[in-house]
N, C-alpha and C positions, 0 to 999 in steps of 0.2 A: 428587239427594239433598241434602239439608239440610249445611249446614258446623257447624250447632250445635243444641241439643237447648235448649226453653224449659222454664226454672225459675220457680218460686212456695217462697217459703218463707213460710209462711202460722204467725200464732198466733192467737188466738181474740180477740183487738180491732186486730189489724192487720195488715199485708200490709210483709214486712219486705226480701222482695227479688222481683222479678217481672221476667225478661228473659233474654235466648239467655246459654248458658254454653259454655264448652268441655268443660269436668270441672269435678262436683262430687265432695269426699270428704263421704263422714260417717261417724260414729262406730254402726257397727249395734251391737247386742248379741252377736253371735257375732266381731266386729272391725272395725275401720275398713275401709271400701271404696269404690271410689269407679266413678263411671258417665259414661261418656262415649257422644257421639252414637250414636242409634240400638241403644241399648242394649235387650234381651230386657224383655216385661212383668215387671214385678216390686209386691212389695211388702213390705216389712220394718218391725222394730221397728227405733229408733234405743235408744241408751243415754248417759250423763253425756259431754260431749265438747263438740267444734268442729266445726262444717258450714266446709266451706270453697268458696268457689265461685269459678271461674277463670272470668273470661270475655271474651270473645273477642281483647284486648286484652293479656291476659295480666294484668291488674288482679283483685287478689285482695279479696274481701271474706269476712270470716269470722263466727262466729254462735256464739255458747254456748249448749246446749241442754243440759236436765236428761233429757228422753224425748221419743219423739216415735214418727212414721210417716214411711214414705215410699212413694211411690207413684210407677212409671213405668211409661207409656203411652202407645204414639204417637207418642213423642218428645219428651213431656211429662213433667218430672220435678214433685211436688205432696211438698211439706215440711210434715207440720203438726207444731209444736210448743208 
């Protein structure tokens, strides 16, 4: 089994984070939540917030988003905002 689950946070002229994470949080619309390895398919609305992404290193990179999607599959987490 995989040690970390690959992230893409993708906007529509660029590719702003692309690599293995440990935990991602984000900001859904019903509350901030966050998805770690091997996490259940999903897909949600995001709302006004911060994506935050831990990875593997424990180095944190974070993201401001207005709205967005998120999609997990596979072990694949896909951020469009």
């Amino acid at each position: 089994m995989p040690d970390a689950m690959f992230v893409e946070v993708l906007t529509p002229d660029k590719t702003l984070y692309s690599g293995e994470a440990a935990v991602i949080t984000l900001p859904g619309v019903a509350g901030s939540f966050q998805l770690l390895n091997m996490h259940a398919p999903m897909i949600a609305n995001l709302k006004v917030g911060t994506i935050e992404i831990t990875g593997l290193d424990n180095q944190k990179k974070t993201y401001s988003v207005n709205n967005g999607l998120v999609e997990v599959l596979n072990n694949k987490v896909v951020v469009l905002i």
